[in-house]
mmCIF file of the N, C-alpha and C atoms, coordinates in Angstrom:
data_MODEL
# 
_entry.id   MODEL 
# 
loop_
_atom_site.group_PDB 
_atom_site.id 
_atom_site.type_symbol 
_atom_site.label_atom_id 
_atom_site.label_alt_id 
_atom_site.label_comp_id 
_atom_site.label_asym_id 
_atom_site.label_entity_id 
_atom_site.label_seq_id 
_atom_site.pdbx_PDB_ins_code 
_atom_site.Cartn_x 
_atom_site.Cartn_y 
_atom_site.Cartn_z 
_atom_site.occupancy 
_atom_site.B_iso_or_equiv 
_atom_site.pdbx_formal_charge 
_atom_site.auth_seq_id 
_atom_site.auth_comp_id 
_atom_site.auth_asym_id 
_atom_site.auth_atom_id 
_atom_site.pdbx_PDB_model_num 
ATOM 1   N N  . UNK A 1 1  ? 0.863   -1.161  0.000  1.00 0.00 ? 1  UNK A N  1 
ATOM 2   C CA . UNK A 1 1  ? 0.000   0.000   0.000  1.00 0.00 ? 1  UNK A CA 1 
ATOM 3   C C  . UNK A 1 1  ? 0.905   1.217   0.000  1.00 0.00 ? 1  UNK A C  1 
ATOM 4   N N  . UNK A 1 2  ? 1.213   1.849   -0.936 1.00 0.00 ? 2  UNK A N  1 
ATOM 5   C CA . UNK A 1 2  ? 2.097   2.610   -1.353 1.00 0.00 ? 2  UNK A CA 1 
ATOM 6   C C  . UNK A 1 2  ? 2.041   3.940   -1.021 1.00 0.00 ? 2  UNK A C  1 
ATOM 7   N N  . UNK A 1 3  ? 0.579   4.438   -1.096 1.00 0.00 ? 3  UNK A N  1 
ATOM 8   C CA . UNK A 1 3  ? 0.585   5.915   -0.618 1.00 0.00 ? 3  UNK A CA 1 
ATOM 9   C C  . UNK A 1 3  ? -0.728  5.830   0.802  1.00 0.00 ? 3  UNK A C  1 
ATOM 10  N N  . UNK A 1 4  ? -0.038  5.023   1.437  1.00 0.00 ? 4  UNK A N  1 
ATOM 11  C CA . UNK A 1 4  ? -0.699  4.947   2.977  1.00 0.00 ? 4  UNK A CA 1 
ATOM 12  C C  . UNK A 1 4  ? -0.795  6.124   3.630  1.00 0.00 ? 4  UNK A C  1 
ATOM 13  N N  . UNK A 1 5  ? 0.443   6.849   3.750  1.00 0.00 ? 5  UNK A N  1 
ATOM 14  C CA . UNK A 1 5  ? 0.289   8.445   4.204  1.00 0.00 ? 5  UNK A CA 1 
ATOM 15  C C  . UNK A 1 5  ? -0.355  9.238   4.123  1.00 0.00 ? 5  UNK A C  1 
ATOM 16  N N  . UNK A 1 6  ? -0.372  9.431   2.538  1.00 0.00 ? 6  UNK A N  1 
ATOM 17  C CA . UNK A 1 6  ? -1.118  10.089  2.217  1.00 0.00 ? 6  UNK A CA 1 
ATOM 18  C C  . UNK A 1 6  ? -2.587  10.963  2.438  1.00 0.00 ? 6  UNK A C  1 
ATOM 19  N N  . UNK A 1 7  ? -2.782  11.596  2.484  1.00 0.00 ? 7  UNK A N  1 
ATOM 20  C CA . UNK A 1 7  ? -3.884  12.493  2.981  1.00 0.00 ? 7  UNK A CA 1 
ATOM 21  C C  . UNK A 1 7  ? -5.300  12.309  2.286  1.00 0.00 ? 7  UNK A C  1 
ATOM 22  N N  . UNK A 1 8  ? -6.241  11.218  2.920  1.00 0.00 ? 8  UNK A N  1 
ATOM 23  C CA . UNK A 1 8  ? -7.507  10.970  2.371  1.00 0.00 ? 8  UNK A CA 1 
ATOM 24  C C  . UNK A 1 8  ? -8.849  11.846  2.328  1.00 0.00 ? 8  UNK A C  1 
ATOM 25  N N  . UNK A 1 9  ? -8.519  12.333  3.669  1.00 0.00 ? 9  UNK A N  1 
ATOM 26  C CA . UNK A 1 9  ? -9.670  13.458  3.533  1.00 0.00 ? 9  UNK A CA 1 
ATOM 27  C C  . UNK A 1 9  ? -9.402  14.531  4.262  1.00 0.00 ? 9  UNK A C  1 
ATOM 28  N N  . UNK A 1 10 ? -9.790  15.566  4.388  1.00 0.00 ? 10 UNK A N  1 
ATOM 29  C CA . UNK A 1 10 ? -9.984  16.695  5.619  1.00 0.00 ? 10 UNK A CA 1 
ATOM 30  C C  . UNK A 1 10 ? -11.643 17.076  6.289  1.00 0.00 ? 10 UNK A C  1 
ATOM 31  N N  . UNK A 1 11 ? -11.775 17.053  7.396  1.00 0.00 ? 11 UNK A N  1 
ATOM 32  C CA . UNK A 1 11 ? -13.002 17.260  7.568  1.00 0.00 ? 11 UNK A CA 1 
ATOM 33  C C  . UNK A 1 11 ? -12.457 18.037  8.770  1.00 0.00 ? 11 UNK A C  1 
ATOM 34  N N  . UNK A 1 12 ? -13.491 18.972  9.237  1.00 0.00 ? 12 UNK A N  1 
ATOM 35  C CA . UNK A 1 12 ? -13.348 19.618  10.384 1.00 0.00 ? 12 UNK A CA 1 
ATOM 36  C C  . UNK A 1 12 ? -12.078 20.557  11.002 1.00 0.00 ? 12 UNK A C  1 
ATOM 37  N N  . UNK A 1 13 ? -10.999 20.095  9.999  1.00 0.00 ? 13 UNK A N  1 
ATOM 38  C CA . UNK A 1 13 ? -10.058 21.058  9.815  1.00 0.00 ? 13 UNK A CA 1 
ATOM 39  C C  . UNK A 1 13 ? -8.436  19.886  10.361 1.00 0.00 ? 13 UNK A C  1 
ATOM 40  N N  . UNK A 1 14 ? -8.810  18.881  10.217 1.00 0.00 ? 14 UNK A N  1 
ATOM 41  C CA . UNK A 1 14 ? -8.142  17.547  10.590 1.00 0.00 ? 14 UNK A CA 1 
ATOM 42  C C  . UNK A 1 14 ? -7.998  16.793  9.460  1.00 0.00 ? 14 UNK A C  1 
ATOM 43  N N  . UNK A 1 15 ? -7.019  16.458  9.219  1.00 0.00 ? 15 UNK A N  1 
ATOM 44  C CA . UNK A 1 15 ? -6.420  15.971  8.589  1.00 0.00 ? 15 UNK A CA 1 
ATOM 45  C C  . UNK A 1 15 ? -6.239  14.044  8.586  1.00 0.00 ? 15 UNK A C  1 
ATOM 46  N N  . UNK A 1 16 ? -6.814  13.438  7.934  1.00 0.00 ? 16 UNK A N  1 
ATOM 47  C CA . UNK A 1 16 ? -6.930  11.721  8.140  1.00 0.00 ? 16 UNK A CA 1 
ATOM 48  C C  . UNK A 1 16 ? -5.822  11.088  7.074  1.00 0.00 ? 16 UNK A C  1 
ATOM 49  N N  . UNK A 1 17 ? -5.138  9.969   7.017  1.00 0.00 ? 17 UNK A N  1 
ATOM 50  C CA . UNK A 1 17 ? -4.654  9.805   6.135  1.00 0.00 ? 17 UNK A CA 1 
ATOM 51  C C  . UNK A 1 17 ? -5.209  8.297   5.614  1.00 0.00 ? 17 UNK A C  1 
ATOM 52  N N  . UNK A 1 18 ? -4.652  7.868   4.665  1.00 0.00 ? 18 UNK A N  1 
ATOM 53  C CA . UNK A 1 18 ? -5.595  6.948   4.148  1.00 0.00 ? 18 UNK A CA 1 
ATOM 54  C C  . UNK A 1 18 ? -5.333  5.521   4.795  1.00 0.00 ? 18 UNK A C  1 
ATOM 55  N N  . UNK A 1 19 ? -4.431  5.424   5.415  1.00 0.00 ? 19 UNK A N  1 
ATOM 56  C CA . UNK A 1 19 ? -3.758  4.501   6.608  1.00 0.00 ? 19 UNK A CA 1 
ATOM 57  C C  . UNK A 1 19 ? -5.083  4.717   7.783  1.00 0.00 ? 19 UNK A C  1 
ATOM 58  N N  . UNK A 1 20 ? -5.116  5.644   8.171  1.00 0.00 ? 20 UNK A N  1 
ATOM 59  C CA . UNK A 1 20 ? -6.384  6.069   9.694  1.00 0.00 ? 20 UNK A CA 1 
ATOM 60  C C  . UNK A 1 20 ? -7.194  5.553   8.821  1.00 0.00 ? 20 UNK A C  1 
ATOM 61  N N  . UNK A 1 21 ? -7.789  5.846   7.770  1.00 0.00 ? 21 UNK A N  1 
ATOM 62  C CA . UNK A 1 21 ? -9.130  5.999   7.535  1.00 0.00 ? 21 UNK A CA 1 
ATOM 63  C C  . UNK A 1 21 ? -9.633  4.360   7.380  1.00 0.00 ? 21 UNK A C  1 
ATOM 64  N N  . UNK A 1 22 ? -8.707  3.335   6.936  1.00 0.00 ? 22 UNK A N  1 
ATOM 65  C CA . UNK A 1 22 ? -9.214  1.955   6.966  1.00 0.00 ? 22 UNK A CA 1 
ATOM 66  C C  . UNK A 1 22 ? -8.596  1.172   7.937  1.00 0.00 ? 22 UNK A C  1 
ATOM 67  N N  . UNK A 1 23 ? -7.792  2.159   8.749  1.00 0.00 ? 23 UNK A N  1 
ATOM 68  C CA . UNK A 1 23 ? -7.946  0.976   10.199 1.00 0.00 ? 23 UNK A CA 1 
ATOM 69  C C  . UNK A 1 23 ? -9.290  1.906   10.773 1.00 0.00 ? 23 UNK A C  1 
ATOM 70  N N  . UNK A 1 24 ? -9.546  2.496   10.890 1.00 0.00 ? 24 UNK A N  1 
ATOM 71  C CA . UNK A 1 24 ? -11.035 2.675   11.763 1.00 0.00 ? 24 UNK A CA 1 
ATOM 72  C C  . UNK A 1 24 ? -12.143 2.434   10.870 1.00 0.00 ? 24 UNK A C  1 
ATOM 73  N N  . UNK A 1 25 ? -12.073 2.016   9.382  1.00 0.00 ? 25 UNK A N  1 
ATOM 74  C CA . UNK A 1 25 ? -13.215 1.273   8.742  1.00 0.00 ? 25 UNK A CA 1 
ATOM 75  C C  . UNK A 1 25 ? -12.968 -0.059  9.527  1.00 0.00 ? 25 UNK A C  1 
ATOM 76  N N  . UNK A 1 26 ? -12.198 -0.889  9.761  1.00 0.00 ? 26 UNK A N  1 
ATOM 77  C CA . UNK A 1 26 ? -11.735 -2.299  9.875  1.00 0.00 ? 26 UNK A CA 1 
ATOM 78  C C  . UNK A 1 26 ? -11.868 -2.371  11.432 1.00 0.00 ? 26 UNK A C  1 
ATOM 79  N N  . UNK A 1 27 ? -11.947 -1.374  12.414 1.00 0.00 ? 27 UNK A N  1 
ATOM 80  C CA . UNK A 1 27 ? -12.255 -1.383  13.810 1.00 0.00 ? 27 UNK A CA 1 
ATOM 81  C C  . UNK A 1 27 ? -14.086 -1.407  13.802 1.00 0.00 ? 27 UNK A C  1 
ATOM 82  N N  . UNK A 1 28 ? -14.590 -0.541  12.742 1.00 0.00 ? 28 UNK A N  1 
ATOM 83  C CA . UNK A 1 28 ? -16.001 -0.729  12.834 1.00 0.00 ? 28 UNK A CA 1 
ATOM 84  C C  . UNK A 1 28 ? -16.785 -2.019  12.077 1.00 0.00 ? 28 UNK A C  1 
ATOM 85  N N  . UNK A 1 29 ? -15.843 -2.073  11.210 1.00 0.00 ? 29 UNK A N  1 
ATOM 86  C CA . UNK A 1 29 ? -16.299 -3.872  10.442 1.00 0.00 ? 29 UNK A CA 1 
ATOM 87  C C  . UNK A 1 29 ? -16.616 -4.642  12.050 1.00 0.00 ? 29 UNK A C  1 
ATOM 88  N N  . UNK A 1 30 ? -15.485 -4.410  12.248 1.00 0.00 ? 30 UNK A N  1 
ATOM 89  C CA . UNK A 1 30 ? -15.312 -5.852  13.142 1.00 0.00 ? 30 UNK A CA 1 
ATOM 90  C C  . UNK A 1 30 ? -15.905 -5.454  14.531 1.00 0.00 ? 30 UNK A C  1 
ATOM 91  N N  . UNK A 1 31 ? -16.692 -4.198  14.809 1.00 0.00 ? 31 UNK A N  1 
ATOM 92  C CA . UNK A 1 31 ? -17.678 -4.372  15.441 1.00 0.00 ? 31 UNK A CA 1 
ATOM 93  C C  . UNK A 1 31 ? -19.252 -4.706  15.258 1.00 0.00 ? 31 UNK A C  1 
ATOM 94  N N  . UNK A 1 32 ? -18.940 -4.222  13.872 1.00 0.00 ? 32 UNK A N  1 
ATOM 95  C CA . UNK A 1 32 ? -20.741 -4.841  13.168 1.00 0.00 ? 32 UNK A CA 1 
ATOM 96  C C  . UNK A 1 32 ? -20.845 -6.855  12.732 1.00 0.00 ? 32 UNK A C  1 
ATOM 97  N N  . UNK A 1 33 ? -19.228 -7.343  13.126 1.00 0.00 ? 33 UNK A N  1 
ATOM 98  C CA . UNK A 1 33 ? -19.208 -8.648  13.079 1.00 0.00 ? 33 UNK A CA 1 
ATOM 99  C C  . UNK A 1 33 ? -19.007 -9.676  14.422 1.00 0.00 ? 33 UNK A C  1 
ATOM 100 N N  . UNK A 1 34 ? -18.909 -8.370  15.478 1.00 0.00 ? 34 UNK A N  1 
ATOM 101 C CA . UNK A 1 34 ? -18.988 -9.272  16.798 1.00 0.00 ? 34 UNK A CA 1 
ATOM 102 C C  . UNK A 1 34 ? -20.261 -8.808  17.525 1.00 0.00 ? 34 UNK A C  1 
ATOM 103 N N  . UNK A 1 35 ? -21.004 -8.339  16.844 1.00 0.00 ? 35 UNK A N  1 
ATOM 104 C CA . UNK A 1 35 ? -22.863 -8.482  17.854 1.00 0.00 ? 35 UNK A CA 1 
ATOM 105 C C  . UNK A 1 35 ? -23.207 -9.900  17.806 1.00 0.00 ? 35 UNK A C  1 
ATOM 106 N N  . UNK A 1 36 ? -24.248 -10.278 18.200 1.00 0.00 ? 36 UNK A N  1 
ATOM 107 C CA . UNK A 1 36 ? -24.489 -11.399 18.291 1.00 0.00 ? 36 UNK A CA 1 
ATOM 108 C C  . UNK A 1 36 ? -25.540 -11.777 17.083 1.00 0.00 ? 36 UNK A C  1 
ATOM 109 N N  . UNK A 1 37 ? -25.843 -11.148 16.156 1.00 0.00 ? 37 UNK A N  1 
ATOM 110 C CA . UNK A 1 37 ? -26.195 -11.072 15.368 1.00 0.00 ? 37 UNK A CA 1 
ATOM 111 C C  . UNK A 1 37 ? -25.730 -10.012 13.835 1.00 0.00 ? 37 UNK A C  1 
ATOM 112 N N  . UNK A 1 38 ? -24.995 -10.128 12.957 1.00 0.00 ? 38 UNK A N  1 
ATOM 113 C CA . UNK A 1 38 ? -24.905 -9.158  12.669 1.00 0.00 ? 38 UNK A CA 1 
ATOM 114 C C  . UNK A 1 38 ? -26.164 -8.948  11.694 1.00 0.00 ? 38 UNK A C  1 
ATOM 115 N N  . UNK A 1 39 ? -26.234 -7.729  11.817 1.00 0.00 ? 39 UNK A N  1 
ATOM 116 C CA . UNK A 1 39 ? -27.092 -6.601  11.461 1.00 0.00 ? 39 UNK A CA 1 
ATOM 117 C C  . UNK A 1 39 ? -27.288 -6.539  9.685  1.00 0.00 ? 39 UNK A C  1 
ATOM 118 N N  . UNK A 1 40 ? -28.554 -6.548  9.004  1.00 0.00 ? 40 UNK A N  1 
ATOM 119 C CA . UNK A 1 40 ? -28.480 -6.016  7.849  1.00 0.00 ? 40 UNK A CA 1 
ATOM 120 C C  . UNK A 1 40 ? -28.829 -5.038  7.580  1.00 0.00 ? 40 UNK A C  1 
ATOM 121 N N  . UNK A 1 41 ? -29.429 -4.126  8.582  1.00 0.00 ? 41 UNK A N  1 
ATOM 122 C CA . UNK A 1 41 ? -29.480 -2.601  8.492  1.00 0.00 ? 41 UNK A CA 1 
ATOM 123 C C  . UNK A 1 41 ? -28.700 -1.738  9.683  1.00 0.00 ? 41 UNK A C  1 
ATOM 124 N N  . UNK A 1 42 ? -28.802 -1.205  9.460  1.00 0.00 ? 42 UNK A N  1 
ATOM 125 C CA . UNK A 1 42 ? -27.947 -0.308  10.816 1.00 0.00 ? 42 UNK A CA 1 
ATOM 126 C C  . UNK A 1 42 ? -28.311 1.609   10.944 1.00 0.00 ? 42 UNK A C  1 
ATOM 127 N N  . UNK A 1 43 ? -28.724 2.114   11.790 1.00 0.00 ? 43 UNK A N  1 
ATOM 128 C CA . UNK A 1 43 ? -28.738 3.746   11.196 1.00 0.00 ? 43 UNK A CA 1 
ATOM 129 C C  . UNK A 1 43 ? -27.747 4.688   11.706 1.00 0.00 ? 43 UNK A C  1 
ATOM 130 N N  . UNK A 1 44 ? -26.975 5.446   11.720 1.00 0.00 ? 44 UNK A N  1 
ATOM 131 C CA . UNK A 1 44 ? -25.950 6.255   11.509 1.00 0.00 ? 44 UNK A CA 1 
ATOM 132 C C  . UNK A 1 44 ? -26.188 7.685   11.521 1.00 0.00 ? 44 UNK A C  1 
ATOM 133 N N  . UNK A 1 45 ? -25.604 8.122   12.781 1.00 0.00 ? 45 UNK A N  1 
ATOM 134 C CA . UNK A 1 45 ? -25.983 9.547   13.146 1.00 0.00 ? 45 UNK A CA 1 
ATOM 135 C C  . UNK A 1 45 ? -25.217 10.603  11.735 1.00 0.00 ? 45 UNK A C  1 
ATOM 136 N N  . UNK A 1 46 ? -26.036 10.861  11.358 1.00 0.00 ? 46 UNK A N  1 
ATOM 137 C CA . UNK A 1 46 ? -25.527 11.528  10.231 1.00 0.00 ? 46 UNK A CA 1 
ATOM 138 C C  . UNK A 1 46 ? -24.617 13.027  10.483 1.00 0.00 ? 46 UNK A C  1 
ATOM 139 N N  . UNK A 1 47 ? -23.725 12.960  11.214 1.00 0.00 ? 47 UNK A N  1 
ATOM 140 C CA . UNK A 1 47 ? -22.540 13.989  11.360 1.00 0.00 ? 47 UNK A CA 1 
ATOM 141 C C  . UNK A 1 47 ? -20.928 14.579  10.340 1.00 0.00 ? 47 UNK A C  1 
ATOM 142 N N  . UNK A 1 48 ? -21.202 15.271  10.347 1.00 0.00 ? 48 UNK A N  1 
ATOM 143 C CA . UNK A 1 48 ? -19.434 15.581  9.136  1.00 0.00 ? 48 UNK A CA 1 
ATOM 144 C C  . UNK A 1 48 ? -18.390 14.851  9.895  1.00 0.00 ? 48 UNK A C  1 
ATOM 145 N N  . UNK A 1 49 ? -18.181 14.137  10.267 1.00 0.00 ? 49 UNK A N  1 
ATOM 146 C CA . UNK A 1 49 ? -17.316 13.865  10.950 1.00 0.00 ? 49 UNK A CA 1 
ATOM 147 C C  . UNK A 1 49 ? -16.121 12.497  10.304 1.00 0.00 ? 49 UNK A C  1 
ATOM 148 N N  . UNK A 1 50 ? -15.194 12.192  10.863 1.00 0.00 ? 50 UNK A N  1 
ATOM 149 C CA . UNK A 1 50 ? -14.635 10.928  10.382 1.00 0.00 ? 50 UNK A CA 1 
ATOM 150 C C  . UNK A 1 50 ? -15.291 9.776   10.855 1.00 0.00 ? 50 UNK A C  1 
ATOM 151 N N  . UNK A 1 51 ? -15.702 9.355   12.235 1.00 0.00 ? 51 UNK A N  1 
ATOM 152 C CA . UNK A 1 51 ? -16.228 8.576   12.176 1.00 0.00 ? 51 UNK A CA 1 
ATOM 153 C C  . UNK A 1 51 ? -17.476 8.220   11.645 1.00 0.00 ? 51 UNK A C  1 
ATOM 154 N N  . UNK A 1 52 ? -18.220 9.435   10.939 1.00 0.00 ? 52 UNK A N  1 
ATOM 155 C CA . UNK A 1 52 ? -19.330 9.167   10.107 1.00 0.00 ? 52 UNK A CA 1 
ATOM 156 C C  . UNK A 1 52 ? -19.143 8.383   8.846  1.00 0.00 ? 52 UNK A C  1 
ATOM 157 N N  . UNK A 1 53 ? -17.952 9.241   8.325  1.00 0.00 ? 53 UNK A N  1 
ATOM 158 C CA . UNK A 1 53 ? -18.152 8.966   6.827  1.00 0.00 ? 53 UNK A CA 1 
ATOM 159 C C  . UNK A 1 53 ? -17.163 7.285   7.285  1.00 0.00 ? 53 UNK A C  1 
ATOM 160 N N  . UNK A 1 54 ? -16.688 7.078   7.955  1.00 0.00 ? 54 UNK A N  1 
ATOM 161 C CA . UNK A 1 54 ? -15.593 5.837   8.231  1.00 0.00 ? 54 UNK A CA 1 
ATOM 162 C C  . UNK A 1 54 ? -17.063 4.702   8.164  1.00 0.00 ? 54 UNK A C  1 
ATOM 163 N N  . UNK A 1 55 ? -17.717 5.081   9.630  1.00 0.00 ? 55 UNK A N  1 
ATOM 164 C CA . UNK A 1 55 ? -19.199 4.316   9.485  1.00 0.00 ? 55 UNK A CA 1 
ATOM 165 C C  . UNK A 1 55 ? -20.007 3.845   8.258  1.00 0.00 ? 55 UNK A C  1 
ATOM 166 N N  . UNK A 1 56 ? -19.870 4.639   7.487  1.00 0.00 ? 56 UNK A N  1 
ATOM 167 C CA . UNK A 1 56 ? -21.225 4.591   6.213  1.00 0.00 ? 56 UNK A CA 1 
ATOM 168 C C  . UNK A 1 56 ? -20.201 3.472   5.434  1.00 0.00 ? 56 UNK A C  1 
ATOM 169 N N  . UNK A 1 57 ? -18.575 3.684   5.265  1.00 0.00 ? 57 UNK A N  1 
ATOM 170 C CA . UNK A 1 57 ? -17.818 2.994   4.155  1.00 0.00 ? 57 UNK A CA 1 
ATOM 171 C C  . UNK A 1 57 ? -17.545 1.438   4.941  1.00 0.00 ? 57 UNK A C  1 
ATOM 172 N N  . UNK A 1 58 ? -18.089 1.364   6.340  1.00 0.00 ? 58 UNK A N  1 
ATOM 173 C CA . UNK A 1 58 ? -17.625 0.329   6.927  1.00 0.00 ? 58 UNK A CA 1 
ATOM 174 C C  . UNK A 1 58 ? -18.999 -0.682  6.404  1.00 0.00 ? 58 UNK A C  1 
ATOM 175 N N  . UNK A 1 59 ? -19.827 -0.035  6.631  1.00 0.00 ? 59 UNK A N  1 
ATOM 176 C CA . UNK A 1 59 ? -21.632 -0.863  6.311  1.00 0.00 ? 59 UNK A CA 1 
ATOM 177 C C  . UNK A 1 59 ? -21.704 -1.356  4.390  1.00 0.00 ? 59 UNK A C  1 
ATOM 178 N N  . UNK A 1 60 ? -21.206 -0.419  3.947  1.00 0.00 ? 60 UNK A N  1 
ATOM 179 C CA . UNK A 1 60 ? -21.605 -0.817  2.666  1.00 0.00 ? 60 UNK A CA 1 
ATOM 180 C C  . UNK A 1 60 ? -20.076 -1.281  2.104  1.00 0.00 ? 60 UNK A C  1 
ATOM 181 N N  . UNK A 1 61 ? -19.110 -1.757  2.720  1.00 0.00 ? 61 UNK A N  1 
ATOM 182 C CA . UNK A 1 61 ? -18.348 -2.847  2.457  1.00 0.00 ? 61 UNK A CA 1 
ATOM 183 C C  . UNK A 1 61 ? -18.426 -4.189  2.889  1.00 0.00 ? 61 UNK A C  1 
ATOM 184 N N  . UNK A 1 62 ? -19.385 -3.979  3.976  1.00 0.00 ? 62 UNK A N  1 
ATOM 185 C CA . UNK A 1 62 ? -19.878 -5.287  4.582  1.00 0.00 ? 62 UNK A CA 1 
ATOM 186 C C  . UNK A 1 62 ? -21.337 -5.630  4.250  1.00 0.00 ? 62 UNK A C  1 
ATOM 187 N N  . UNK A 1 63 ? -22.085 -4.958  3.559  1.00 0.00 ? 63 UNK A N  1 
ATOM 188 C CA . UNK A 1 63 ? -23.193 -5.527  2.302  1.00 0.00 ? 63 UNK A CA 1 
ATOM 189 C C  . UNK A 1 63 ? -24.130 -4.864  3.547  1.00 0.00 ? 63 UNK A C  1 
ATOM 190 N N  . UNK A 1 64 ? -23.950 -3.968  4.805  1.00 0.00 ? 64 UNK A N  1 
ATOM 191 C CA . UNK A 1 64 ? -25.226 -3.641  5.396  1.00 0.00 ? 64 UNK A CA 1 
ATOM 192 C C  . UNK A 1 64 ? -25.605 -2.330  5.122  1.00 0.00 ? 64 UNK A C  1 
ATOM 193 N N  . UNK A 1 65 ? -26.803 -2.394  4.877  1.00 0.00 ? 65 UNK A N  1 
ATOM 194 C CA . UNK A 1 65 ? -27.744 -1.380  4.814  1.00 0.00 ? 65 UNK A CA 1 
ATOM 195 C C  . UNK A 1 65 ? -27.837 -0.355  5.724  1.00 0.00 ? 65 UNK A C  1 
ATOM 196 N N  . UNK A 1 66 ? -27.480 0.994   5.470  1.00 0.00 ? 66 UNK A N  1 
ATOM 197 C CA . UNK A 1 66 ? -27.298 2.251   6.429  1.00 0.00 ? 66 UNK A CA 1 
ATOM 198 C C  . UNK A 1 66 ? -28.413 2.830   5.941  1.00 0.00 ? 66 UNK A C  1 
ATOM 199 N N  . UNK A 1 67 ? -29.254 4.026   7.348  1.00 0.00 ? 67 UNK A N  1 
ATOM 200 C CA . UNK A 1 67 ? -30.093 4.492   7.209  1.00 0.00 ? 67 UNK A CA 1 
ATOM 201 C C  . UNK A 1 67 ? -29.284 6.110   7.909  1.00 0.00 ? 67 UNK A C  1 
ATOM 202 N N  . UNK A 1 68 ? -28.885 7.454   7.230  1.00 0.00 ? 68 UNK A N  1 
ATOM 203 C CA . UNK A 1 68 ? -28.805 8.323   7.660  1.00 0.00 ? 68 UNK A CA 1 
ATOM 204 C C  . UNK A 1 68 ? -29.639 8.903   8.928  1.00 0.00 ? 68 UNK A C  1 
ATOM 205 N N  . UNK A 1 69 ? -28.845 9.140   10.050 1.00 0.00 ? 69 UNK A N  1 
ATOM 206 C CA . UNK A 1 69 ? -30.140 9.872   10.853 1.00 0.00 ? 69 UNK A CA 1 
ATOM 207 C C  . UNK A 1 69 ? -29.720 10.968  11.352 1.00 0.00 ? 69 UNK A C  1 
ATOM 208 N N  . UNK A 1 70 ? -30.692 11.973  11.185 1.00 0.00 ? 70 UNK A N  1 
ATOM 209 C CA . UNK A 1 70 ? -30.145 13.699  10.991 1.00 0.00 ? 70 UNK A CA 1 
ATOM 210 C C  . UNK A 1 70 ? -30.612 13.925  11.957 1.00 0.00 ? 70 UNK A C  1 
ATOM 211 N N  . UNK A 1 71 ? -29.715 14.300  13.212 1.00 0.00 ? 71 UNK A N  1 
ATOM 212 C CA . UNK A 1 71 ? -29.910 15.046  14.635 1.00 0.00 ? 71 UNK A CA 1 
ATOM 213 C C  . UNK A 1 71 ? -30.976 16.162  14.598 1.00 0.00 ? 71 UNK A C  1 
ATOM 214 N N  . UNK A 1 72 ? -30.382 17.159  13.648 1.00 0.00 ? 72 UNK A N  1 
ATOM 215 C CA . UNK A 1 72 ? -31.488 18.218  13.460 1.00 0.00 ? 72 UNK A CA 1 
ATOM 216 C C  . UNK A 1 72 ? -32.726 18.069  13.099 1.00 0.00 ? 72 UNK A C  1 
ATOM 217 N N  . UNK A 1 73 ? -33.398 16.865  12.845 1.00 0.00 ? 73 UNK A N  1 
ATOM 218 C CA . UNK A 1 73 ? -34.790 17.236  12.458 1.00 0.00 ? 73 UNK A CA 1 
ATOM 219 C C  . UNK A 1 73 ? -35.486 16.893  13.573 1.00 0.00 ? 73 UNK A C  1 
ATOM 220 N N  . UNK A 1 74 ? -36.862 17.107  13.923 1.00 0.00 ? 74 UNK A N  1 
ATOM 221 C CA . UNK A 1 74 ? -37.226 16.585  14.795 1.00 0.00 ? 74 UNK A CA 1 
ATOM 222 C C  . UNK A 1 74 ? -37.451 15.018  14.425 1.00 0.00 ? 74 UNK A C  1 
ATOM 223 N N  . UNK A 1 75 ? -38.168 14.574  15.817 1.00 0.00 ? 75 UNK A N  1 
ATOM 224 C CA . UNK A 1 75 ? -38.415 13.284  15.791 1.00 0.00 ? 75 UNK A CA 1 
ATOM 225 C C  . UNK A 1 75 ? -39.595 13.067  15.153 1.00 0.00 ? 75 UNK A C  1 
# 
């Protein structure tokens, strides 16, 4: 993996590199594979954040179904 360093995204004014960004996809895989069931949907606080967008790429590499959920609206 050649350009591991490298700089994958910026969000929030932070800097991730593409090394961070799929060990914390691969920390959330492998929590959506040790429930006791895993999950074919899942919903996902919909925030700018890294662990958002890490979340959404962790579900739909593992074939589960994400449902955005937007803090701001009401219930």
């Amino acid at each position: 993996f050649e350009h591991k360093e490298n700089t994958a995204f910026v969000c929030e004014g932070n800097s991730y590199s593409y090394l961070q960004f799929i060990e914390r996809i691969t920390d959330i895989q492998n929590a959506y594979f040790n429930l006791p069931k895993v999950p074919t949907s899942i919903g996902i606080v919909a925030n700018q954040d890294f662990d958002t967008y890490s979340a959404i790429i962790a579900a739909l590499l593992s074939g589960i179904t994400y449902i955005p959920i937007e803090t701001t609206h009401p219930d």
